[in-house]
Structure formats: C-alpha cells, structure tokens
C-alpha angles and dihedrals in degrees: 000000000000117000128207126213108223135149123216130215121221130192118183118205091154106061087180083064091057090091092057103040092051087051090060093045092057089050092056092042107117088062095049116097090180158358142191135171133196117192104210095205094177086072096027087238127124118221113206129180114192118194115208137175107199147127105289088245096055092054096044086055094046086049089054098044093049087046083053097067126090105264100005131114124178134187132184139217125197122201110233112279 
C-alpha cells in the first residue's frame, strides 16, 4: 500500500490527557519517523509535532484518535505525492 509522508501538529491544553495521548502515540509507533515536544510552560500548554510515514487512511485514523481526546487539537500536514 502506498504511504504518505506527513507531520502533525499537536497543542495540549489538557496535560491529564498527556497519558492518553502518548499511549496512542506508542501504538502507532512503527509508523512514527519522529517526535518532539515543547512544554510551554508560560501558557501551561505542550506543542508537539509528530512526523509519520503511513497509508492516508492510517494517519488520518492516528489524527482522529488524538482530536478525540479532552484538550487536545491536532492538525496535519502531508508532503506533496
């Protein structure tokens, strides 16, 4: 199947939902290339930007999953096919 190169980009407002979210992020982790998180503690908020290489329909999965969460909003961005 064809994979897509995309990064996602991931604000939490929520830090109880931190648990959840990084659980998430383990059980889509073979299709993860990268991760970094800032904590901007300033604002009390985490920024996150995930990189992934996966199927379309897989990301868009992981990115619904993660919106789905208290707190938590996610966007992604895909590299040109």
């Amino acid at each position: 199947m064809e994979t897509r190169v995309a990064v996602m980009g991931i604000i939490v407002q929520d830090l109880q939902s931190a648990e959840s979210l990084n659980a998430i992020l383990h059980e889509y982790g073979e299709v993860i290339i990268g991760r970094m998180g800032i904590p901007y503690r300033q604002k009390n908020i985490s920024i996150m930007s995930v990189a992934v290489d996966a199927p379309q329909d897989t990301i868009s999965a992981l990115a619904g999953k993660i919106g789905r969460l208290s707190g938590v909003s996610v966007k992604t961005a895909y590299a040109p096919m």
